[in-house]
py3Dmol code that shows the C-alpha trace and the ligand (Angstrom):
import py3Dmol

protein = """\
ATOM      1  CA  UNK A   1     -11.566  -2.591  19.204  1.00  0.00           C
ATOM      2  CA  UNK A   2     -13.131  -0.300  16.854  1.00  0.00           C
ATOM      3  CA  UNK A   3     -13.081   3.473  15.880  1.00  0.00           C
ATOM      4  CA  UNK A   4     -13.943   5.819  13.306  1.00  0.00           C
ATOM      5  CA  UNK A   5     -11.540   7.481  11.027  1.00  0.00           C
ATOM      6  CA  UNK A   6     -11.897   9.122   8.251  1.00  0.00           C
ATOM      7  CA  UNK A   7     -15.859   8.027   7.508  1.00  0.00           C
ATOM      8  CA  UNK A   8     -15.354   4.800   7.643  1.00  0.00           C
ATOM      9  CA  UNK A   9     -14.643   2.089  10.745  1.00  0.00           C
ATOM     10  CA  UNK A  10     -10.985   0.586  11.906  1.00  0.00           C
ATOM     11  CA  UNK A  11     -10.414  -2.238  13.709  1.00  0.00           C
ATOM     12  CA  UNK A  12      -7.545  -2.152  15.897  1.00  0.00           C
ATOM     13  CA  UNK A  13      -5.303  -3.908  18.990  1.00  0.00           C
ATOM     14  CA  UNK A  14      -4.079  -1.780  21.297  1.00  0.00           C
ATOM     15  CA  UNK A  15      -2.553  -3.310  24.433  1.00  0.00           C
ATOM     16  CA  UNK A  16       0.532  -2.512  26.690  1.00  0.00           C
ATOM     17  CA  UNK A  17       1.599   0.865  28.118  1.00  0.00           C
ATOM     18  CA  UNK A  18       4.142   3.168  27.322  1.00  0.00           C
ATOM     19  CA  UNK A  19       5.758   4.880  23.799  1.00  0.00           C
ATOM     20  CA  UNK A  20       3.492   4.320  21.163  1.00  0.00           C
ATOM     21  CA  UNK A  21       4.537   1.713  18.633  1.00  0.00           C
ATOM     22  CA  UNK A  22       2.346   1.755  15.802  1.00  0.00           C
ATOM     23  CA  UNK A  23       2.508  -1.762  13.564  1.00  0.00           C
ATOM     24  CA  UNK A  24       1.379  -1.160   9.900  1.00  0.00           C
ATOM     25  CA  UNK A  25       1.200  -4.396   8.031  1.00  0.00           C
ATOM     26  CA  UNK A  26       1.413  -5.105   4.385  1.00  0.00           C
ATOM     27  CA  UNK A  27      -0.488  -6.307   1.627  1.00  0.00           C
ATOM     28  CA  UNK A  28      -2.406  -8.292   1.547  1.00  0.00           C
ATOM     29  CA  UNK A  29      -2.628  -8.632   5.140  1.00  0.00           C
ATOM     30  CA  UNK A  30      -3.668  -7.209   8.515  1.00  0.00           C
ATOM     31  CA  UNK A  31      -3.356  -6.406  12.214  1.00  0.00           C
ATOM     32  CA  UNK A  32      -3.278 -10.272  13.018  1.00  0.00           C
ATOM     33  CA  UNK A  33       0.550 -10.061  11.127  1.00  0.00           C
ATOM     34  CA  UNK A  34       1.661  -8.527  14.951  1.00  0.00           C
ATOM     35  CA  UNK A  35       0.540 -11.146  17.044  1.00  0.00           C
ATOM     36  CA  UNK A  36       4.178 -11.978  17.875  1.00  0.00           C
ATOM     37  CA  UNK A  37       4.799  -8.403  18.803  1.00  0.00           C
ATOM     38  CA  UNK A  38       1.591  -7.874  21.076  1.00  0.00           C
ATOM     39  CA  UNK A  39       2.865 -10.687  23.237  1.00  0.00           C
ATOM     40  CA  UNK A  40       6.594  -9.663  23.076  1.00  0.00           C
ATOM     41  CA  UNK A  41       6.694  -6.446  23.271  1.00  0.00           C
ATOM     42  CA  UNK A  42       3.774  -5.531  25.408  1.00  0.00           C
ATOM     43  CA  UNK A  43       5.979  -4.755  28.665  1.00  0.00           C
ATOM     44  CA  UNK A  44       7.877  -1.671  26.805  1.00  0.00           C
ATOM     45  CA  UNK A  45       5.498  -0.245  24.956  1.00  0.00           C
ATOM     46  CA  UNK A  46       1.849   0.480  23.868  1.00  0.00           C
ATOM     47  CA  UNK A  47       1.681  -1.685  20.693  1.00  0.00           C
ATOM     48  CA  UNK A  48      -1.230  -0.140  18.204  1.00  0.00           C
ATOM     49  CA  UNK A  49      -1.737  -2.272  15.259  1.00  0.00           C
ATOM     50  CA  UNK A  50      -4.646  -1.285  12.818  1.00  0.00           C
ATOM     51  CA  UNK A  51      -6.500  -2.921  10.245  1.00  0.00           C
ATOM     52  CA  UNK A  52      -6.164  -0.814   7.454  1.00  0.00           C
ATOM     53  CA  UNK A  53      -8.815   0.226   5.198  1.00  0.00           C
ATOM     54  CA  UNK A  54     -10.769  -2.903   3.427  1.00  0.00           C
ATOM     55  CA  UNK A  55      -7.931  -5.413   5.413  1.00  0.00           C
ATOM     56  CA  UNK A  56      -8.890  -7.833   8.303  1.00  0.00           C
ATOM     57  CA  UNK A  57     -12.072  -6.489  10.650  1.00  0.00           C
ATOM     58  CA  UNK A  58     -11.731  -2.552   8.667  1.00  0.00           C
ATOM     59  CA  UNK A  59     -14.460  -1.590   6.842  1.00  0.00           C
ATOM     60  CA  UNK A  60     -13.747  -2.162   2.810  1.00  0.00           C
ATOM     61  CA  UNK A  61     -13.987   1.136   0.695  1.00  0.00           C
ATOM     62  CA  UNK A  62     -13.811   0.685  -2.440  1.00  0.00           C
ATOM     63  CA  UNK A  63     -11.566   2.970  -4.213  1.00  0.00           C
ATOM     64  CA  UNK A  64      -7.615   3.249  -4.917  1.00  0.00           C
ATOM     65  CA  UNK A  65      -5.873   3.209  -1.696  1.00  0.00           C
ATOM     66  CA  UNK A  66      -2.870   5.189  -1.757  1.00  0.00           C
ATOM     67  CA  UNK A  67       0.110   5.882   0.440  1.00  0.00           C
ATOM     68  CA  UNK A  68      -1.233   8.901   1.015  1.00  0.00           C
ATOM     69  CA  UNK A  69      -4.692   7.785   1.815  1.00  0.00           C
ATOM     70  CA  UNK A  70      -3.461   5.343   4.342  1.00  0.00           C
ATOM     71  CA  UNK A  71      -0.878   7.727   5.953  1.00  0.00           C
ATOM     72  CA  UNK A  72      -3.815  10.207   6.366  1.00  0.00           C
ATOM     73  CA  UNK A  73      -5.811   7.568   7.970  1.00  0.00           C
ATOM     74  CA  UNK A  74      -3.255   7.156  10.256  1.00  0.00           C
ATOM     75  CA  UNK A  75      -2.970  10.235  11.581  1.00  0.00           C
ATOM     76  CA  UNK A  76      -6.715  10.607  12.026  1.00  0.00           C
ATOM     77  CA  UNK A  77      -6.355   7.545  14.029  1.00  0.00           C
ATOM     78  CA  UNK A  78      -3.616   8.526  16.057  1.00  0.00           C
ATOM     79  CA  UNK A  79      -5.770  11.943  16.752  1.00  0.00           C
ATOM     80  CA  UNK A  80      -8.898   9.436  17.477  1.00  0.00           C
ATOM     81  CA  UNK A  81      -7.493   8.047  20.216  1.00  0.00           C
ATOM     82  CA  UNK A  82      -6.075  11.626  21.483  1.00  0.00           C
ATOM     83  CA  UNK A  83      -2.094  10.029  20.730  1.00  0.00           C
ATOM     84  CA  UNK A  84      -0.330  13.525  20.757  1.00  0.00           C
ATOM     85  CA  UNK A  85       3.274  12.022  21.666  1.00  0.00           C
ATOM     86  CA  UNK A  86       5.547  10.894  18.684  1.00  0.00           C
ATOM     87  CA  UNK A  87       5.557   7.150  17.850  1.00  0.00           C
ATOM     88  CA  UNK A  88       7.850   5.183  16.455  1.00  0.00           C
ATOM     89  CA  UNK A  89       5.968   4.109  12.971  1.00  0.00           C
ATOM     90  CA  UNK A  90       7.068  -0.077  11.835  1.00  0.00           C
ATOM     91  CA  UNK A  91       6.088  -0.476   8.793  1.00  0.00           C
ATOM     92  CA  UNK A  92       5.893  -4.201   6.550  1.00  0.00           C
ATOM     93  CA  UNK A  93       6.295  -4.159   2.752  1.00  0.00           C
ATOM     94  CA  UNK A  94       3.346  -2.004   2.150  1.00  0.00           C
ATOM     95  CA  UNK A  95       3.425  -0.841   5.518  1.00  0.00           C
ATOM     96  CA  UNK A  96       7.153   0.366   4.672  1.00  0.00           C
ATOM     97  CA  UNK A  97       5.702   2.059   1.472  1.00  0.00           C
ATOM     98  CA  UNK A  98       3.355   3.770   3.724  1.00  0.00           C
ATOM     99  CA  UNK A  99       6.213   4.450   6.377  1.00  0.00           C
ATOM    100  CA  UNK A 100       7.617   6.835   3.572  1.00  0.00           C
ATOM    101  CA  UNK A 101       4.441   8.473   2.849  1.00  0.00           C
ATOM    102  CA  UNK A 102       3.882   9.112   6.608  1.00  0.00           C
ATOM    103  CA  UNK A 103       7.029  10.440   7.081  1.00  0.00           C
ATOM    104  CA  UNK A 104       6.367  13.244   4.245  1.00  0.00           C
ATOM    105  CA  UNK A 105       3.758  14.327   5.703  1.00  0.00           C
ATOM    106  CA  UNK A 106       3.909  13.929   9.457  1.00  0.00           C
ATOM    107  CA  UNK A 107       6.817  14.227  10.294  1.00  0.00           C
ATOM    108  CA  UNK A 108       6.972  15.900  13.573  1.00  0.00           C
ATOM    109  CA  UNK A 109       4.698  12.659  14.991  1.00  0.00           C
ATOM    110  CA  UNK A 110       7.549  10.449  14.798  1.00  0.00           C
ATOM    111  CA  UNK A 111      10.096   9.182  17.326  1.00  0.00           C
ATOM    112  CA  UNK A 112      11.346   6.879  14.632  1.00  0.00           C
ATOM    113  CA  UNK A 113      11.188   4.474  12.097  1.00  0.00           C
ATOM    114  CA  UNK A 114      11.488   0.801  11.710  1.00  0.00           C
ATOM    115  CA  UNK A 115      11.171  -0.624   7.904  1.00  0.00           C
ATOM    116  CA  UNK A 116      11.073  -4.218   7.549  1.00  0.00           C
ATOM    117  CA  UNK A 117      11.295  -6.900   4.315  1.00  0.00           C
ATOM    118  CA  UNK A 118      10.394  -3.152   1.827  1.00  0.00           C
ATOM    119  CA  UNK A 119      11.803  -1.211  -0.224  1.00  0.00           C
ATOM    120  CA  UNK A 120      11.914   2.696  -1.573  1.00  0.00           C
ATOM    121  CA  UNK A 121      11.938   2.265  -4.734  1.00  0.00           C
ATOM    122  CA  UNK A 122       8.759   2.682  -7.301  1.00  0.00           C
ATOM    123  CA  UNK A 123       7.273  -0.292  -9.189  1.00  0.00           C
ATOM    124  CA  UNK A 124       9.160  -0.968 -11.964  1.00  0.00           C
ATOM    125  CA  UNK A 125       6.918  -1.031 -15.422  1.00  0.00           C
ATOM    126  CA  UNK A 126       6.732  -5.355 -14.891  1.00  0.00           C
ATOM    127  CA  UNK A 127       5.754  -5.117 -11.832  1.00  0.00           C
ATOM    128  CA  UNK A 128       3.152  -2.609 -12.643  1.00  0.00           C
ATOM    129  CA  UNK A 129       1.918  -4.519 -15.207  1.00  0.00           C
ATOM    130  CA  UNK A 130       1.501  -7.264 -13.260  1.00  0.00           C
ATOM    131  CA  UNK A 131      -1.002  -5.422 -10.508  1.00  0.00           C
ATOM    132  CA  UNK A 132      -3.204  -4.939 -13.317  1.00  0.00           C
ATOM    133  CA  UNK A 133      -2.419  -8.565 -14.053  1.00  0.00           C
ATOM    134  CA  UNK A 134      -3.431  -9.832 -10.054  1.00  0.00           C
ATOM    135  CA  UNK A 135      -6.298  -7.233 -10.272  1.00  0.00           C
ATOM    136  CA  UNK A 136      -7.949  -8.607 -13.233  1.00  0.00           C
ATOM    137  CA  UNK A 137      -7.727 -12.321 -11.614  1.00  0.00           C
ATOM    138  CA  UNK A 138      -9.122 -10.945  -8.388  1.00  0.00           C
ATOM    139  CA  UNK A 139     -11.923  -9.966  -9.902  1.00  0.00           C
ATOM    140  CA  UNK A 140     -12.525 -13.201 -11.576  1.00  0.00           C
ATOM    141  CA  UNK A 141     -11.227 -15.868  -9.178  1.00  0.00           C
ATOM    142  CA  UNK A 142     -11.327 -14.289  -6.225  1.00  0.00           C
ATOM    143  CA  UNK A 143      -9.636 -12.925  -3.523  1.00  0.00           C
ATOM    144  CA  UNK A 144      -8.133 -16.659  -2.527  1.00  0.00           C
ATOM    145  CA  UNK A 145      -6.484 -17.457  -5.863  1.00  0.00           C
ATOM    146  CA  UNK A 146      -4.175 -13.972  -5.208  1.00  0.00           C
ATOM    147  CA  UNK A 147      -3.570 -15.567  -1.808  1.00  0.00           C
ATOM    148  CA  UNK A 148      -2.315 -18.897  -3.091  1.00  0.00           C
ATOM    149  CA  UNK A 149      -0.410 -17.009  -6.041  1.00  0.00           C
ATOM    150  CA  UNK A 150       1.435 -15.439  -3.194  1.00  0.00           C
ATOM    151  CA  UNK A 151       2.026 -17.991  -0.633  1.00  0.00           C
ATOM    152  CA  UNK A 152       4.799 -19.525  -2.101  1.00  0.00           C
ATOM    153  CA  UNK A 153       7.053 -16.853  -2.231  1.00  0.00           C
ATOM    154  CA  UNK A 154       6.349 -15.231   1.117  1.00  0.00           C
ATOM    155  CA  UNK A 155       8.186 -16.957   3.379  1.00  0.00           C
ATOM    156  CA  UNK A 156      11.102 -18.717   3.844  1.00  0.00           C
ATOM    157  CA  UNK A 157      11.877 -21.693   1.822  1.00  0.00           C
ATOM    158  CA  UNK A 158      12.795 -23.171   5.026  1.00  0.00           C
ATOM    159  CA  UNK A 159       9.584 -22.157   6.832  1.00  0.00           C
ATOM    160  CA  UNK A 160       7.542 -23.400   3.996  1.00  0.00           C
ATOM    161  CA  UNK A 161       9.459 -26.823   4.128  1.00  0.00           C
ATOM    162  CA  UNK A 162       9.754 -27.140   7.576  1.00  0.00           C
ATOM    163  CA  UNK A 163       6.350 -25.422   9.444  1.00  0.00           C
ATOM    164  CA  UNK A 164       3.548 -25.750   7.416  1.00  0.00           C
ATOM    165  CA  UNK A 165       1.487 -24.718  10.398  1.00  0.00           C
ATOM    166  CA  UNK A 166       3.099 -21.055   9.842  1.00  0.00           C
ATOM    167  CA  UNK A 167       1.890 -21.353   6.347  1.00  0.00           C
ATOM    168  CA  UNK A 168      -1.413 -22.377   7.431  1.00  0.00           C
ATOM    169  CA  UNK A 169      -0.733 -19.237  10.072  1.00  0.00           C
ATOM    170  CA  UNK A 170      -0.509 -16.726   7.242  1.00  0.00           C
ATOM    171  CA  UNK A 171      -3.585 -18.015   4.615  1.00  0.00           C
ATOM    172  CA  UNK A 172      -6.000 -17.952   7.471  1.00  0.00           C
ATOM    173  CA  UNK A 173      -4.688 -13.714   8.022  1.00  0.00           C
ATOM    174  CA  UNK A 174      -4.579 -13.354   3.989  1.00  0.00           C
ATOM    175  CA  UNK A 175      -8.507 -14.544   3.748  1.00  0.00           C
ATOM    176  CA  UNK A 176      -9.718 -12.428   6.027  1.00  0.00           C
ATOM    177  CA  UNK A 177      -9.059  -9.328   2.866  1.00  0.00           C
ATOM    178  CA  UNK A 178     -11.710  -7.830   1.158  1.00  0.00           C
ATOM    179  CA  UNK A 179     -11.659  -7.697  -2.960  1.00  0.00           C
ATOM    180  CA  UNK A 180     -11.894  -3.892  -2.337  1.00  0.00           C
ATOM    181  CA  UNK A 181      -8.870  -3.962  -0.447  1.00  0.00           C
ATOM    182  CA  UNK A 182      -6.905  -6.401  -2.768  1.00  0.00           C
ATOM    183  CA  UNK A 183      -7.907  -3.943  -5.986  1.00  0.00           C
ATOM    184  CA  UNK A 184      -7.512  -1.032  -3.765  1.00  0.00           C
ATOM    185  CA  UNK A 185      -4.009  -1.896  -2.569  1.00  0.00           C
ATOM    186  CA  UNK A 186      -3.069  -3.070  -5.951  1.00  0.00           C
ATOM    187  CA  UNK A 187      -4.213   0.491  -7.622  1.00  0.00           C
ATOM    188  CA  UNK A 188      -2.299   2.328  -5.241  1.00  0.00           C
ATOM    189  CA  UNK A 189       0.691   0.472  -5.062  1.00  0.00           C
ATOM    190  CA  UNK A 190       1.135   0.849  -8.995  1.00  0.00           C
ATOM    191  CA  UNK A 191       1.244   4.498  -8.507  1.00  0.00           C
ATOM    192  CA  UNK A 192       3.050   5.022  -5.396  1.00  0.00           C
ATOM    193  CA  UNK A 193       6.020   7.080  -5.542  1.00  0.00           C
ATOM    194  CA  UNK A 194       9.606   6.989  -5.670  1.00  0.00           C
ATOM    195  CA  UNK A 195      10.798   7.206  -1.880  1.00  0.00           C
ATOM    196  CA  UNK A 196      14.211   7.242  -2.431  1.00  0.00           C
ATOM    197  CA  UNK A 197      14.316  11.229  -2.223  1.00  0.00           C
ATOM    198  CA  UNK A 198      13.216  10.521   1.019  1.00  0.00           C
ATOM    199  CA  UNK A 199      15.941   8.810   2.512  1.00  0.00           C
ATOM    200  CA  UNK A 200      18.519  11.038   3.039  1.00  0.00           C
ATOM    201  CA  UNK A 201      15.646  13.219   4.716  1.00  0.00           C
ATOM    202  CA  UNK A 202      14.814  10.512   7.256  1.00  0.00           C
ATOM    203  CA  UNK A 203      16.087  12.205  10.740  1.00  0.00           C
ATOM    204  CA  UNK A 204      14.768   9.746  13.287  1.00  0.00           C
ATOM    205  CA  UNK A 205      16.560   6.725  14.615  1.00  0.00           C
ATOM    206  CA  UNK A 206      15.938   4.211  12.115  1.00  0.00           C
ATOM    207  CA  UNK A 207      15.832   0.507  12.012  1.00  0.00           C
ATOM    208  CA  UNK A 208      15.714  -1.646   9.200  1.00  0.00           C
ATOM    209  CA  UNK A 209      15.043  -5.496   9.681  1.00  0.00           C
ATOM    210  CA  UNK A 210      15.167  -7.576   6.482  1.00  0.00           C
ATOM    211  CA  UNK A 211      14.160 -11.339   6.125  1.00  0.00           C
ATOM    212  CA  UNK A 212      17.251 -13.137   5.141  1.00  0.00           C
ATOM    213  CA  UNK A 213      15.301 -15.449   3.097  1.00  0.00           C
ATOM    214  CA  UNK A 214      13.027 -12.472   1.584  1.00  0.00           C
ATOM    215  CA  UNK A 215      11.766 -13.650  -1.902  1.00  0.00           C
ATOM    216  CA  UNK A 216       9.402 -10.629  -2.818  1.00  0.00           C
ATOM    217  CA  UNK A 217      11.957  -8.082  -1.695  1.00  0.00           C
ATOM    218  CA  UNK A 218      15.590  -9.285  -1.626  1.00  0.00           C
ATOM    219  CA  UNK A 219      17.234  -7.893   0.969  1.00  0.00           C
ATOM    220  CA  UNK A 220      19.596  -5.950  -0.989  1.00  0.00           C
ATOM    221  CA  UNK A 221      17.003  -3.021  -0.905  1.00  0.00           C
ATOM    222  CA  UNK A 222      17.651  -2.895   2.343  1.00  0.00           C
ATOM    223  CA  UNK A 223      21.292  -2.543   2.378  1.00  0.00           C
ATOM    224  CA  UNK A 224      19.908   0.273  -0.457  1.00  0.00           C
ATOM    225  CA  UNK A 225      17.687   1.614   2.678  1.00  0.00           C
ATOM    226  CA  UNK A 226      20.494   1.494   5.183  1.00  0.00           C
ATOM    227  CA  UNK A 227      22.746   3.313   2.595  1.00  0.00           C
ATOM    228  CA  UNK A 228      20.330   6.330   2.201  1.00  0.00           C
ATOM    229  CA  UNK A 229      18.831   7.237   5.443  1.00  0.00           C
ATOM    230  CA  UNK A 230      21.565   8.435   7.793  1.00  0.00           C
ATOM    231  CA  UNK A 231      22.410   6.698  10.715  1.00  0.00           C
ATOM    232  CA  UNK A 232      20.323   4.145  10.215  1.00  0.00           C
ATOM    233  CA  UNK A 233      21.080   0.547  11.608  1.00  0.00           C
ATOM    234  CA  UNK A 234      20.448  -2.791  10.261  1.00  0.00           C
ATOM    235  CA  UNK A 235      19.611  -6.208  11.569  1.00  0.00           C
ATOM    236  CA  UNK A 236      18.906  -9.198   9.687  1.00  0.00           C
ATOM    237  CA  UNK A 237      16.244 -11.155  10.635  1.00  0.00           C
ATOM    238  CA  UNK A 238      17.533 -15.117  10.013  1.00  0.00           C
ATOM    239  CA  UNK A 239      15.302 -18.247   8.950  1.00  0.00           C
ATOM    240  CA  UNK A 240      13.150 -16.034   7.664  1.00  0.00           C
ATOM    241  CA  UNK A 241      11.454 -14.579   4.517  1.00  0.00           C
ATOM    242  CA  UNK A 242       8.990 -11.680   3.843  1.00  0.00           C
ATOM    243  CA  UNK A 243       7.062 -12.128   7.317  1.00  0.00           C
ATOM    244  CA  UNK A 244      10.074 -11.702   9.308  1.00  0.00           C
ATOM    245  CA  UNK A 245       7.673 -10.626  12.179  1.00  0.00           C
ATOM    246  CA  UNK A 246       6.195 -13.702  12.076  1.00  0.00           C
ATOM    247  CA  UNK A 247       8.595 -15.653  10.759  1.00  0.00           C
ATOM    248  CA  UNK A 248      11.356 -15.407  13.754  1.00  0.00           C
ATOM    249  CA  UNK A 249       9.726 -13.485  16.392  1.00  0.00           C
ATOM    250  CA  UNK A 250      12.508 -13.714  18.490  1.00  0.00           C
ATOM    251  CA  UNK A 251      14.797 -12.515  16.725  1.00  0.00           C
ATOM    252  CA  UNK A 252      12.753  -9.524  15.085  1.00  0.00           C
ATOM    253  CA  UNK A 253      11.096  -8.796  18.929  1.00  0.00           C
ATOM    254  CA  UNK A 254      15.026  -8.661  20.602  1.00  0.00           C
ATOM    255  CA  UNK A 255      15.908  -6.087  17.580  1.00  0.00           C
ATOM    256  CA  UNK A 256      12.920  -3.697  18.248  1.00  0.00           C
ATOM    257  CA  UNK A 257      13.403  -4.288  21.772  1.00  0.00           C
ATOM    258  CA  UNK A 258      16.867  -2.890  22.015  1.00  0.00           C
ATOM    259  CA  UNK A 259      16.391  -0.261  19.516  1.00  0.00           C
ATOM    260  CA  UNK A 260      13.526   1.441  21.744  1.00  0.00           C
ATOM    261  CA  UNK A 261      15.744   0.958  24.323  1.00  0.00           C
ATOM    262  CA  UNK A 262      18.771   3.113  22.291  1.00  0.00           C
ATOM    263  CA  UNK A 263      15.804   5.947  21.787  1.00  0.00           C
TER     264      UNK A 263
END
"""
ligand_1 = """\
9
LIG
C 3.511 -6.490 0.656
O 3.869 -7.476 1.307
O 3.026 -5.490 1.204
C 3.659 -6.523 -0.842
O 4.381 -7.647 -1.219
C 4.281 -5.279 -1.351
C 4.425 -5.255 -2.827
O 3.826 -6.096 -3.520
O 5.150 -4.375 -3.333
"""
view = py3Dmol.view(width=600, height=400)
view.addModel(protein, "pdb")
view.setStyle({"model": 0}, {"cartoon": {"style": "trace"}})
view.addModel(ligand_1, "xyz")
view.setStyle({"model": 1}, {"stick": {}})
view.zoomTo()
view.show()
């Protein structure tokens, strides 16, 4: 399905019935990331998952895409399809990162929050250097050489070793990126801000699901999540690495299943 939001077009799945459980992948990525959760999670909620701007079937704008930017043009898509009711917001790496930004400004549309394989804190001046790093070889090689820069690391040793056909799984959802969203995910994720402020501000039910196996983002920042927002619970996802999603569905489905449950 497609709508328009914010000038531009956004592909999106929308299927089941129910509270409103909006999926925000991570970079670089797209809707195709909640497959697992369409199928599994369909019979207790409405599961929304958007393409975000220049990602999967969305139309690419070029431009720095910040957290900001993509909160806003999720709230513009929630009014778009006339959503008034909160949702609960799950956010992936980026889609964490966004989570944050979200809950700055909107607030009052959430029911709660579920952060998985991300973190609060700011890029440190490394990993800033190295977006300029990934956006200067996106430009020259492509969008696929920042794809097979990143495979390696993104999921579980074990699920590397052991099910290549996941790995296969997640190149075939990385390709389908524009180079406006790789460099515009790249700018804005150098400049996001610090979200650790935020934490102890979070007031809905919370639920954070690391990747045991998580590479990009070890999983002590989230026992650094679970330590800041209050009340917040945390499950972690095993066998699995920065796609926990994707990686164990099972396991990752029964968590968000009993925590909308709890609501
Ligand atoms: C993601 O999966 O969204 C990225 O790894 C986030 C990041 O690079 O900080």
């Amino acid at each position: 399905m497609h709508i328009r939001v914010q000038g531009y077009t956004m592909a999106y799945t929308d299927t089941g019935q129910g509270l409103p459980l909006l999926f925000i992948h991570g970079y670089p990525l797209n809707r195709r990331l909640w497959e697992p959760q369409a199928e599994g999670l369909a019979d207790i909620a409405r599961i929304l998952a958007p393409d975000l701007r220049g990602h999967g079937d969305s139309q690419a704008v070029p431009g720095s895409y910040s957290m900001d930017l993509f909160a806003g043009d999720l709230s513009a898509f929630l009014d778009a399809l006339g959503i008034t009711q909160p949702v609960v917001l799950c956010g992936l790496s980026m889609g964490g990162y966004v989570a944050f930004a979200f809950y700055r400004k909107y607030a009052v549309r959430l029911a709660g929050l579920i952060l998985t394989a991300t973190r609060a804190a700011p890029d440190s001046p490394e990993a800033r250097a190295g977006r300029d790093l990934a956006a200067a070889q996106a430009r020259e090689n492509g969008v696929a050489a920042i794809i097979e820069g990143m495979l390696p690391r993104l999921l579980s040793p074990k699920t590397v070793e052991h099910r290549p056909e996941l790995v296969a799984q997640a190149r075939a959802i990385m390709v389908h990126t524009s180079l406006e969203g790789i460099l515009g995910d790249l700018a804005g994720l150098k400049e996001r801000p610090d979200s650790t402020q935020t934490l102890p501000e979070i007031k809905v039910p919370t639920l954070i699901l690391p990747g045991e196996d998580d590479e990009i983002i070890p999983i002590q920042e989230a026992w650094a999540l679970q330590a800041g927002i209050p009340g917040s619970r945390l499950v972690v996802i095993p066998n699995a690495g920065h796609l926990p999603n994707l990686e164990n569905p099972q396991a990752f489905n029964q968590a968000v299943r009993q925590f909308i449950e709890d609501l």
